[in-house]
Every structure is written in C-alpha cells, then in structure tokens.
Legacy VTK file of the C-alpha trace (Angstrom):
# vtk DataFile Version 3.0
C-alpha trace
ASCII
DATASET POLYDATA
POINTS 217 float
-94.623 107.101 77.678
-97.806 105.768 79.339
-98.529 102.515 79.888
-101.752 103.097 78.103
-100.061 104.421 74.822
-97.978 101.909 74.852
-100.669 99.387 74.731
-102.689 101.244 72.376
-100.149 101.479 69.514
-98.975 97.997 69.983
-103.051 96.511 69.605
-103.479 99.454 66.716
-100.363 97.353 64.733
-101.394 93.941 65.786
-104.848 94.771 64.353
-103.758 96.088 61.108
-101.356 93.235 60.643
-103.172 90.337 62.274
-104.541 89.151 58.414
-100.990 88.507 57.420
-99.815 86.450 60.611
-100.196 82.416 59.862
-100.477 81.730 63.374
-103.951 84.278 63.588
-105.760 83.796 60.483
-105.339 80.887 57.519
-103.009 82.721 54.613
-104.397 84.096 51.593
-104.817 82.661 49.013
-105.066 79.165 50.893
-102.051 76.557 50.010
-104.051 74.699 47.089
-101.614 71.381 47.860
-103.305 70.928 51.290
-106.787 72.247 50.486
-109.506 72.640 47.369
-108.739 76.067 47.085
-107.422 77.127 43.883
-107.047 80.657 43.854
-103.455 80.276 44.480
-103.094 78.892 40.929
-105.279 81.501 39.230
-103.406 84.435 41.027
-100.190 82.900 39.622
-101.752 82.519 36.276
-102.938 85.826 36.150
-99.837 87.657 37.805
-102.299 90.006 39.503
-101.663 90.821 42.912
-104.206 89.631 45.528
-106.072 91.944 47.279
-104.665 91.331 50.403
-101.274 92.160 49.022
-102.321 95.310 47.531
-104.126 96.629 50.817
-100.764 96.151 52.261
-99.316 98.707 50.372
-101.937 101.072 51.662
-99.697 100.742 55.009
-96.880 102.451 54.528
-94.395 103.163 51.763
-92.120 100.735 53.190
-95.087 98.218 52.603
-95.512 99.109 48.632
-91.758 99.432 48.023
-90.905 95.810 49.492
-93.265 94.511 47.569
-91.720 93.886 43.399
-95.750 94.241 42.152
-96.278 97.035 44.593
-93.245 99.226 43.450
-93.979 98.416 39.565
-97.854 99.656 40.409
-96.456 102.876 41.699
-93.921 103.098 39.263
-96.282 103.519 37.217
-98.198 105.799 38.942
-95.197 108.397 38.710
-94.998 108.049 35.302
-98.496 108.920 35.353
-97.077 112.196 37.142
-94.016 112.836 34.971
-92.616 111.588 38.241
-91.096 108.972 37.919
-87.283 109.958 38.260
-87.553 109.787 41.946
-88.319 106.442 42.793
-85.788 105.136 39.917
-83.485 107.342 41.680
-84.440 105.463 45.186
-84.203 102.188 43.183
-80.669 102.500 41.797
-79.124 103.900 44.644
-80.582 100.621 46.606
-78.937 98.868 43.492
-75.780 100.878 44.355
-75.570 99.162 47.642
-75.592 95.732 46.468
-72.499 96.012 44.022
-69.366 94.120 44.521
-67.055 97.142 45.811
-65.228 96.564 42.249
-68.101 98.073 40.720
-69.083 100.744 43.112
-67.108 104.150 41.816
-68.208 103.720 38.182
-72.004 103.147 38.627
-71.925 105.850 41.801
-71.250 108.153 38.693
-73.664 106.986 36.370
-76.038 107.555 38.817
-74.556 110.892 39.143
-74.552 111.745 35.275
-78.250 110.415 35.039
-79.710 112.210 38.056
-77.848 114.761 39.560
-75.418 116.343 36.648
-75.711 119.863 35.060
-78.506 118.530 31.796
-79.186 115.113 33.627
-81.783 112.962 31.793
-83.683 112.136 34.727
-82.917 115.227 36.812
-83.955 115.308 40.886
-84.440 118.343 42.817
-82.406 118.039 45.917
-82.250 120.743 48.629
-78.723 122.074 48.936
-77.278 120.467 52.248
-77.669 116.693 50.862
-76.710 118.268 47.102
-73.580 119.636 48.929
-73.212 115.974 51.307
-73.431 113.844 47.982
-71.483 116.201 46.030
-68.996 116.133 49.271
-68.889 112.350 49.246
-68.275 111.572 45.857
-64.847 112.268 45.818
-64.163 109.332 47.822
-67.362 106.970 46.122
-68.676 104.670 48.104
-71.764 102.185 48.728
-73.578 105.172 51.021
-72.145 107.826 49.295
-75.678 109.084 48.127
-77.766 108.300 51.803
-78.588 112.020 52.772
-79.941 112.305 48.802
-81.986 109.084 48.942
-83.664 110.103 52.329
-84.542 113.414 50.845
-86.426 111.616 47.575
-87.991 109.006 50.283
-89.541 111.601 52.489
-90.471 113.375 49.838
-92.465 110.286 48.274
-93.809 109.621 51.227
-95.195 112.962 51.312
-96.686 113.977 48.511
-96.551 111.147 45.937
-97.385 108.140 48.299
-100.855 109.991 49.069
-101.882 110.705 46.340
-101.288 107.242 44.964
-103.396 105.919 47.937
-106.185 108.566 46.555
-105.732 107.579 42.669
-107.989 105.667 40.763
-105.322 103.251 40.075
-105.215 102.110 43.088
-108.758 101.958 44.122
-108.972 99.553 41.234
-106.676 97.515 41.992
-108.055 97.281 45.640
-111.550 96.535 44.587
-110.461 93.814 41.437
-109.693 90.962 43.851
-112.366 92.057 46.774
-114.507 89.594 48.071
-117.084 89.676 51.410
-116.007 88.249 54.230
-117.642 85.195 55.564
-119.263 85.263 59.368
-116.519 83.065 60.233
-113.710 84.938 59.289
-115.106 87.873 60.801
-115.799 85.682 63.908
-112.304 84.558 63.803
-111.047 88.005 63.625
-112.695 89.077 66.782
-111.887 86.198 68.502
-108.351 86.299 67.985
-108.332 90.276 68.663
-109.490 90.007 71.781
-107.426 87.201 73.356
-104.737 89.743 72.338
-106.244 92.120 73.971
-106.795 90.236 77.377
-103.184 88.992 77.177
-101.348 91.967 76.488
-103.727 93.501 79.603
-102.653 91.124 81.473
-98.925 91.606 80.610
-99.028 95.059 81.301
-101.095 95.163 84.246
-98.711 92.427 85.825
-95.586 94.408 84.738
-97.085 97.440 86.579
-97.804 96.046 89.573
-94.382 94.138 89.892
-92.732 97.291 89.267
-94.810 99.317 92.314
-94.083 96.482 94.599
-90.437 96.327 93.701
-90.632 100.229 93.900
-92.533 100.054 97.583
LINES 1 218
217 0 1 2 3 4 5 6 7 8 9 10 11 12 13 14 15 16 17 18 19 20 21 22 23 24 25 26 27 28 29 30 31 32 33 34 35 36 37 38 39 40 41 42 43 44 45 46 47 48 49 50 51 52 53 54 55 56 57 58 59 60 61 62 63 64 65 66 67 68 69 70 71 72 73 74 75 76 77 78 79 80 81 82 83 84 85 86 87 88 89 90 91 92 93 94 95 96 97 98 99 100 101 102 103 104 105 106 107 108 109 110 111 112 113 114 115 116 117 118 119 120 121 122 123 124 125 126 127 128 129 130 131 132 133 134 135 136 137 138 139 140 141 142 143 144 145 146 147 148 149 150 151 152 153 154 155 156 157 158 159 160 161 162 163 164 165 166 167 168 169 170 171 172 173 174 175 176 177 178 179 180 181 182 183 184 185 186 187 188 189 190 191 192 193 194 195 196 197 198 199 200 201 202 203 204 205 206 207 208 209 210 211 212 213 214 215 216
C-alpha cells in the first residue's frame, strides 16, 4: 500500500474521531463538577442521548451496537420493520458468550428453539452453509457454537438494515434534538488541532521514507 493511502485513511479516521478524543477537544457535555456547565445533569435527567453520541452511531454498526441507547434506538427501528428478530438474535448469542460454561448447552438451545427451529417464534433466515455449521456444532454446544450464524445476521444488518436506519426519520430526529452551532472557537480549535496532525504525521512518514531509501542505498 502507498505511503499516501496510508496517510490518507489514517487523517480520514483521526478526523472523524478527533471530537471524542479528551486530549483534542474538551468532552461533551463538559464535567459540570469542574465547570458551570450543566448539561451533563440535564442529559442525565432526561436520559436522552447527546448528540454527539448519537452521530457516533452514524459511524459504523459497531459504533451503534456498543452503545446500550444506540442499540435500544435501533431496536426499535427493526421493530419498526417487523425486523427485529435479527439483532435479538445478535444480542443473545453475545449473551451466549458470557455464560458460566454450566449454563452454556441449555440456553445454546433456547436460542435454537426461539430462532432457528422448525415453527420458531422469532425465526431467522440463514443461508445453508452457516444453517448446516450451527446445526453441525450443536451437537457438541458450546460458547461459539453459533459464530458463522451471527456473522451472517451482522453483515446482513450492516447491509440493508443499518442504512436504512441512517436514512430514517428516526434517526434524523434524534440527530437534530440535541444540535447546537458551533462556536468560532471550537471550529478554530478543530482546525488547529487537524492540522498539527497533519504536519506531524507528514513528518513521520516523510522521515520513515527517507530512512528506509538510505538504509536501502
């Protein structure tokens, strides 16, 4: 890969992510015991999530899944799209991996019975190699036993769900409740701190180059 693409897609991430680095820009909301705002305290009141938070879910699926308000937001969402079996499906089998081993056989077939079974209540549509892997697996349950089926549902939310989410209304809203303009000097700061990145990580690169012709010559 070129040095140049390298660069490129590390600035493109440190950009996006630069807001939610301490050491960059001041956290949001502030810390109300060390300053006189108090946003904190009606964001906790409220148990709305900032709109920081919620752009972060416009990242990635990762982003909104990590995130307990971000996941109940698109929970809902699903349900919105008779959808919703497939990230409870995601969710339990994450549960799955978290039980004391004690525990592990019997809810590996609830999980079964709910989603997968002949009649399940929550059926999934699985293509037939991880239907046949988890099938395959379960006669020896274990904490990974259903891995190739939860990868399937995850790409497949990523796909098609996830953007459409990103699209909905619901979203949107919940983007815009919390918006506020920026002032000049948080847009100042934001510049600022972008381009000492980008000098430095020149730098870094250009003097990694060079070493590496030299050491080459």
């Amino acid at each position: 890969m070129k040095v140049s693409k390298v660069a490129e897609s590390l600035m493109s991430y440190t950009e996006q992510y630069q807001e939610y680095d301490p050491f960059v820009m001041s956290p949001e909301p502030s810390n109300p015991w060390t300053s006189d705002d108090l946003l904190f305290w009606d964001l906790e009141a409220s148990k709305d999530p900032s709109q920081q938070r919620v752009r972060k879910w416009g990242f990635s699926l990762d982003e909104a899944l990590k995130d307990p308000a971000g996941r109940d937001q698109f929970l809902k969402f699903l349900e919105s799209e008779f959808s919703s079996e497939n990230l409870q499906f995601w969710l339990a089998v994450q549960d799955l991996k978290r039980q004391p081993l004690e525990n592990v056989a019997e809810r590996a077939q609830e999980i079964w019975t709910e989603f997968l079974a002949e009649g399940a209540s929550s059926s999934i549509n699985l293509d037939s190699h991880s239907y046949e892997r988890t099938s395959a697996n379960l006669k020896d349950p274990g904490r990974y036993s259903y891995e190739d089926a939860q990868d399937h549902i995850y790409k497949l939310m990523k796909s098609d769900s996830y953007t459409r989410y990103l699209r909905s209304n619901a979203y949107q809203e919940l983007l815009m409740a919390w918006k506020k303009p920026e002032t000049e000097q948080q847009q100042q700061g934001r510049r600022t701190s972008l381009e000492k990145f980008t000098r430095s990580v020149g730098k870094s690169l250009t003097g990694k180059r060079l070493t590496g012709l030299m050491q080459s010559s």
